[in-house]
C-alpha positions as CSV (number, residue, x, y, z in Angstrom):
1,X,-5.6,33.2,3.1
2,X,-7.1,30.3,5.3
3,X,-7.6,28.0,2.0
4,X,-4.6,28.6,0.6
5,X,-2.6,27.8,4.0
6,X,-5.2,24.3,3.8
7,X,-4.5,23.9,0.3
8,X,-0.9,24.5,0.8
9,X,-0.9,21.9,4.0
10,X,-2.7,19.2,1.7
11,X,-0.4,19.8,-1.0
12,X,2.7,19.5,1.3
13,X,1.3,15.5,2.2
14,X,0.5,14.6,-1.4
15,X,4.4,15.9,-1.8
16,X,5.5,13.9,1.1
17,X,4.2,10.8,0.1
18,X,5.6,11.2,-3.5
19,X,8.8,11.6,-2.2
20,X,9.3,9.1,0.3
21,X,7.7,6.5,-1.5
22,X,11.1,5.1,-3.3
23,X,13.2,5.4,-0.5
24,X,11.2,3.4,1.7
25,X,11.3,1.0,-0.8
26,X,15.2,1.7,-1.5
27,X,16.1,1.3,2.7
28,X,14.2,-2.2,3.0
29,X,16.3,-3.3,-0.1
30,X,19.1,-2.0,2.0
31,X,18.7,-3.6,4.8
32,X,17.6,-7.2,3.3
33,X,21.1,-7.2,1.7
34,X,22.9,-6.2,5.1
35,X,20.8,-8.8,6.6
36,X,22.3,-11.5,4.5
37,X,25.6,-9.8,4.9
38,X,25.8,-8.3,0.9
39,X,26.5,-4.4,0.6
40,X,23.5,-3.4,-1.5
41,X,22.6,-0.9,-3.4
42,X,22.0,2.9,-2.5
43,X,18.6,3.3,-0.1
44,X,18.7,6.3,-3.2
45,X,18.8,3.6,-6.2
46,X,15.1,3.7,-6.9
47,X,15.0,7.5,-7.6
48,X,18.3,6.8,-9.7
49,X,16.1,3.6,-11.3
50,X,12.6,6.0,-12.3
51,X,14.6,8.6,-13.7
52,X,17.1,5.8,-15.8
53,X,13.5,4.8,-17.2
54,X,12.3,8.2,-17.7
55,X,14.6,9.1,-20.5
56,X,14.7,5.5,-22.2
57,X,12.3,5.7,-25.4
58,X,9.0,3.7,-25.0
59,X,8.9,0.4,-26.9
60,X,5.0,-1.0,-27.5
61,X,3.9,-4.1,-29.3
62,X,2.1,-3.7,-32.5
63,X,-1.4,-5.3,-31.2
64,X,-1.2,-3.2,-28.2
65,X,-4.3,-1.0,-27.7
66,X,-5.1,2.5,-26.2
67,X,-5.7,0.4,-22.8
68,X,-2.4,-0.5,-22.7
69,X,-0.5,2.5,-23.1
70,X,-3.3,4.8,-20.5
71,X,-2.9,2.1,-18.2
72,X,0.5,3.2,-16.3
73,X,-0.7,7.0,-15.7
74,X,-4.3,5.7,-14.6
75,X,-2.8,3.4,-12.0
76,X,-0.2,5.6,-10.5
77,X,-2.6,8.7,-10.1
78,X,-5.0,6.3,-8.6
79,X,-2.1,5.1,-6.3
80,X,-1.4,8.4,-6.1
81,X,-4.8,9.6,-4.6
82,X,-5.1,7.0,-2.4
83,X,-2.1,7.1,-0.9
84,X,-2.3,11.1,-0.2
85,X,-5.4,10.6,1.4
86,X,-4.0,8.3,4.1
87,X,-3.5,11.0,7.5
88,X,0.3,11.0,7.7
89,X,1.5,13.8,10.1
90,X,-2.2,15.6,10.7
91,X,-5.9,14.3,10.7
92,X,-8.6,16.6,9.1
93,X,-6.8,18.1,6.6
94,X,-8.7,19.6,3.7
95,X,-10.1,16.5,1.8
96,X,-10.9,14.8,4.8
97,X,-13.9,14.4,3.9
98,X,-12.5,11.7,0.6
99,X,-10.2,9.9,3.1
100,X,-12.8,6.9,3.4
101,X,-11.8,3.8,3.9
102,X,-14.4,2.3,1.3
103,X,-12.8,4.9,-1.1
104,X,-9.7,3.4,-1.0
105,X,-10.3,-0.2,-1.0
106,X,-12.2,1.6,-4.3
107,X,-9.0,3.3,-5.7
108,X,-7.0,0.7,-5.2
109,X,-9.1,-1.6,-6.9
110,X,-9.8,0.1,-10.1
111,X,-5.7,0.3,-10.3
112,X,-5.4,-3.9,-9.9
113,X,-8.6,-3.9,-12.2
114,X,-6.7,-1.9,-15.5
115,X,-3.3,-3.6,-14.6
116,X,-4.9,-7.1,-15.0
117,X,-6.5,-5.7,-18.5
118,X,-2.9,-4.2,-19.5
119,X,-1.4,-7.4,-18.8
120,X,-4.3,-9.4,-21.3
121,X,-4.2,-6.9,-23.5
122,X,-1.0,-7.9,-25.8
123,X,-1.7,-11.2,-25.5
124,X,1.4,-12.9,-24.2
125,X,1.5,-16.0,-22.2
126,X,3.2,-14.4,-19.1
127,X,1.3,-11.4,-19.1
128,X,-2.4,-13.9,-18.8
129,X,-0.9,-15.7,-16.2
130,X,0.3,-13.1,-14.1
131,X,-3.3,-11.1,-14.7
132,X,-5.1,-14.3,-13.4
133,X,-2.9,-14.5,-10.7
134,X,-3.7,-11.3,-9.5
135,X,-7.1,-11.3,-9.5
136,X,-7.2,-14.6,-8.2
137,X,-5.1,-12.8,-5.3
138,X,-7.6,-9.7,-4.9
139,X,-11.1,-12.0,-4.8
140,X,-9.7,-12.8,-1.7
141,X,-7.7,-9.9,-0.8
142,X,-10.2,-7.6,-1.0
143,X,-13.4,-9.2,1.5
144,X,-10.5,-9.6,4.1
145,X,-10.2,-6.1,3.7
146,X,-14.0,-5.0,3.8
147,X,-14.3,-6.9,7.2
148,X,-11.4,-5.2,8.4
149,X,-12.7,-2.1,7.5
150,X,-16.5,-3.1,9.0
151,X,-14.5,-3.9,12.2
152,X,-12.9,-0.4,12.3
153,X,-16.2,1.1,11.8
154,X,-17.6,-1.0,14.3
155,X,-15.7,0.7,16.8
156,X,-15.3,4.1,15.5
157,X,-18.6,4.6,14.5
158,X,-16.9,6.1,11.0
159,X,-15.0,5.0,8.3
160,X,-13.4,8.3,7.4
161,X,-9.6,7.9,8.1
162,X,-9.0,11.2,10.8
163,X,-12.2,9.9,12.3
164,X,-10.7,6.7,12.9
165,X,-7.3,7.6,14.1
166,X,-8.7,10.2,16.1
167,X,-10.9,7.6,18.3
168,X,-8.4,4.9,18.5
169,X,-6.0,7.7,19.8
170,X,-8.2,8.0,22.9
171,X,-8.4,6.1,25.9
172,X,-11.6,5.1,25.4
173,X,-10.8,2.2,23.0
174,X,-7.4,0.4,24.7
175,X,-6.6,-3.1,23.7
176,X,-9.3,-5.0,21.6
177,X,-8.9,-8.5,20.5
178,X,-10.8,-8.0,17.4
179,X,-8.7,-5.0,16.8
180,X,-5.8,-7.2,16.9
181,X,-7.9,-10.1,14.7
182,X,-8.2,-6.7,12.2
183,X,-4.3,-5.7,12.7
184,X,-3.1,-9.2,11.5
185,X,-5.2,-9.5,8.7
186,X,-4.4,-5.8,7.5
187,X,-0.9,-7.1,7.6
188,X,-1.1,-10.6,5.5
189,X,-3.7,-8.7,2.9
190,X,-0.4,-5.7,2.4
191,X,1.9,-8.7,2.0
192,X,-0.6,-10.1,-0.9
193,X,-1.3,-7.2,-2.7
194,X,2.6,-5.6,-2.5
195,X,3.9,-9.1,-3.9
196,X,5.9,-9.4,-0.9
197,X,7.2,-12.8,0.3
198,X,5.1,-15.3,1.1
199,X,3.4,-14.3,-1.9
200,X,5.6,-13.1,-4.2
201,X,9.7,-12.3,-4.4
202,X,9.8,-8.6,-5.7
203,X,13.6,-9.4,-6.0
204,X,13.0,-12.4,-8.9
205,X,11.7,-12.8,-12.6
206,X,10.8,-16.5,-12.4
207,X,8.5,-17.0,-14.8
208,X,6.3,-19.6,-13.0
209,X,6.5,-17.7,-9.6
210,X,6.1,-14.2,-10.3
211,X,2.8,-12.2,-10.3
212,X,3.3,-8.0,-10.5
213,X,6.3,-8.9,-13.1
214,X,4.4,-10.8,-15.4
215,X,2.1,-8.7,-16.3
216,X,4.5,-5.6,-16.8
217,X,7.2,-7.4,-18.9
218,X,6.0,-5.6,-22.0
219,X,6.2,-2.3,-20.5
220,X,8.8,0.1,-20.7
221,X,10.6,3.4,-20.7
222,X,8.1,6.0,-19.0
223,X,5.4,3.5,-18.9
224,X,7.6,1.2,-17.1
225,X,8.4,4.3,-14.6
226,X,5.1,5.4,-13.4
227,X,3.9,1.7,-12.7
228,X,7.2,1.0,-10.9
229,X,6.5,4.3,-8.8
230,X,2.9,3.1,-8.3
231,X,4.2,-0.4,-6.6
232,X,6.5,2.0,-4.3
233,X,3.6,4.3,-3.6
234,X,1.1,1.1,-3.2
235,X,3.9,-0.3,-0.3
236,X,4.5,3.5,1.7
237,X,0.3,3.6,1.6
238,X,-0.3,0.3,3.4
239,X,2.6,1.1,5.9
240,X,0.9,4.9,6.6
241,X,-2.6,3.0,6.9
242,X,-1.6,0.6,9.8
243,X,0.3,3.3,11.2
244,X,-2.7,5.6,11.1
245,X,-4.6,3.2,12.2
246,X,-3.7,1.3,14.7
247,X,-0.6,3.5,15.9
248,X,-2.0,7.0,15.5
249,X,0.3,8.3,17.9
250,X,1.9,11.8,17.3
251,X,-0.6,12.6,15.0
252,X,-1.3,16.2,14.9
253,X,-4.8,17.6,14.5
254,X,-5.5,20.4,11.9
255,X,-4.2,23.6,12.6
256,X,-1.6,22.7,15.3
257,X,0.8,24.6,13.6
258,X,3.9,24.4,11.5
259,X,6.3,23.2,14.8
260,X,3.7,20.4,15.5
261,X,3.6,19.7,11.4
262,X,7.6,19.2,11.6
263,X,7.6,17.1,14.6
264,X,4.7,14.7,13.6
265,X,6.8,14.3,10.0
266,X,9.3,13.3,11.7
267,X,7.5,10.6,14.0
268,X,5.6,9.6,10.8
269,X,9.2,8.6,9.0
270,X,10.3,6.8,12.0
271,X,7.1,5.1,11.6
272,X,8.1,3.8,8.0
273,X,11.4,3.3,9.3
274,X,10.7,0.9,11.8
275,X,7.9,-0.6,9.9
276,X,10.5,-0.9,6.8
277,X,12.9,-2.4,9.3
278,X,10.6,-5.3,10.2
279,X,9.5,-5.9,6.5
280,X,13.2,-6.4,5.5
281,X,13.8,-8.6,8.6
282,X,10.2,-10.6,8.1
283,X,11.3,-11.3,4.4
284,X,15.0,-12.4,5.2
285,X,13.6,-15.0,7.5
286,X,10.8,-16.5,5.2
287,X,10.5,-18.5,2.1
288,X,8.0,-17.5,-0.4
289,X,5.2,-20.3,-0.4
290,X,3.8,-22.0,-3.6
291,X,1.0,-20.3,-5.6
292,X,-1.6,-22.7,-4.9
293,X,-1.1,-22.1,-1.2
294,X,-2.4,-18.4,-1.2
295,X,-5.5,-19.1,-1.0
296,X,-5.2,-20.4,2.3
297,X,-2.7,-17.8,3.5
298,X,-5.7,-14.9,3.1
299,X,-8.6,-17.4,3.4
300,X,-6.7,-16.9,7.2
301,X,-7.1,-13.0,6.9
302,X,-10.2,-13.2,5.9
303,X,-11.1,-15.3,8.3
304,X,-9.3,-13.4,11.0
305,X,-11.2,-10.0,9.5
306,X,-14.5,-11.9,10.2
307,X,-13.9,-13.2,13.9
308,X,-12.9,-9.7,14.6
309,X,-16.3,-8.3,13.2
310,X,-18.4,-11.0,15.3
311,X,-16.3,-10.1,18.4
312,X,-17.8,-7.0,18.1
313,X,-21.5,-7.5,17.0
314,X,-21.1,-10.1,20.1
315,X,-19.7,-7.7,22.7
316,X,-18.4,-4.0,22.3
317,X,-15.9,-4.6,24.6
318,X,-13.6,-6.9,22.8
């Protein structure tokens, strides 16, 4: 009975993710377009949007390989994983033993790496450009991401998730500067890799701009669905690791029981609220940059992710 109660507890976060993923998504959409005074669609429009796709027949090139077509379900259960693995309402649940941070930066990584193949594969203009883009984006996404996760070892001593939360939760830790130097760079590195503005405008299909779009114009139908859920569940996992992370407040730990379960559910969607409240409000007061200005917008993350890890080979205290 105790395994199925874990198993059932595990299950009920992979479920919980899944199903907030579009309408965190949905209520930043929202509240961009109340910010500039529109209406806006539903915060409900992206369920309405993946199930629309769902049912519309899948339409594939003639050149287009086996890649292309296992491509969508690879990077969405990959999402999937990586995002489920995140702590969300409890630490030590019963893979918390995979919740690594290496393992992620991992997961997420094999996704960008098939999505840039996918987007080769048919050949198209768009669909090289936007593949290029993208992992022109992630040679230096990713290293600003490794030294943020070697600071966060640094002072943890781990770099399992519940680990992690669990030590910054206690009073031992307080107010770091290099944590902050890691916070910030966490922050620009989620921008890059969600397309967000600076980097990207999720909202437009400007061919010389875009980067995610390009390199899904040939998809469709189902296809078209399970990456488009993928980008939703790639946004809600970056929001859940910086609120894991560096506010792992009302976090219950395992076997707190089913009240503490509800209560912590609800401080985790406040969480995403708030977070998805300062996204919209972020993106309604910036203009996306020009793509040859990217590299210097994470060189400054990666930078940041370093100072933070000599801050604390230098002194523990800071």
């Amino acid at each position: 009975m105790v395994v199925i109660s874990d198993i059932m507890i595990q299950g009920a976060q992979m479920l919980l993710v899944l199903l907030l993923a579009p309408l965190l998504t949905g209520f930043v959409r929202k509240i961009k377009a109340r910010l500039v005074r529109r209406e806006g669609a539903s915060v409900f429009q992206p369920y309405r949007d993946l199930l629309r796709l769902m049912r519309k027949e899948v339409v594939l090139a003639d050149n287009a390989s086996w890649l292309f077509r296992v491509t969508p379900y690879v990077t969405f259960a990959a999402i999937w994983v990586a995002a489920a693995l995140v702590p969300t309402f409890a630490t030590g649940l019963l893979f918390n033993w995979t919740a690594d941070l290496i393992a992620i930066v991992a997961l997420l990584g094999s996704a960008r790496f098939f999505l840039a193949l996918a987007g080769m594969d048919v050949g198209t203009s768009f669909g090289g450009i936007g593949s290029s883009r993208e992992v022109m984006i992630a040679a230096l996404a990713e290293p600003a991401m490794l030294l943020m996760v070697f600071c966060l070892a640094l002072v943890a001593g781990s770099t399992q998730l519940s680990t992690v939360a669990n030590v910054l939760a206690s009073s031992y830790v307080g107010l770091r500067v290099s944590l902050g130097m890691a916070l910030i760079a966490l922050i620009m590195v989620a921008l890059a890799e969600n397309g967000r503005i600076p980097i990207d405008n999720p909202a437009t299909h400007l061919e010389l701009t875009m980067v995610h779009e390009a390199m899904v114009l040939e998809y469709s139908g189902r296809h078209l669905a399970m990456i488009e859920f993928g980008a939703f569940l790639k946004l809600l996992l970056y929001i859940s690791l910086i609120a894991c992370v560096f506010m792992p407040w009302k976090i219950a730990v395992f076997g707190s029981g089913p009240v503490a379960y509800a209560i912590d559910t609800g401080a985790y969607i406040v969480k995403l609220a708030v977070a998805g409240f300062l996204l919209a409000l972020f993106e309604t007061a910036t203009a996306k940059m020009r793509v040859f200005r990217i590299p210097q917008f994470l060189g400054a993350a990666l930078m940041l992710g370093l100072l933070g890890t000599l801050l604390l080979f230098v002194s523990r205290s800071f």
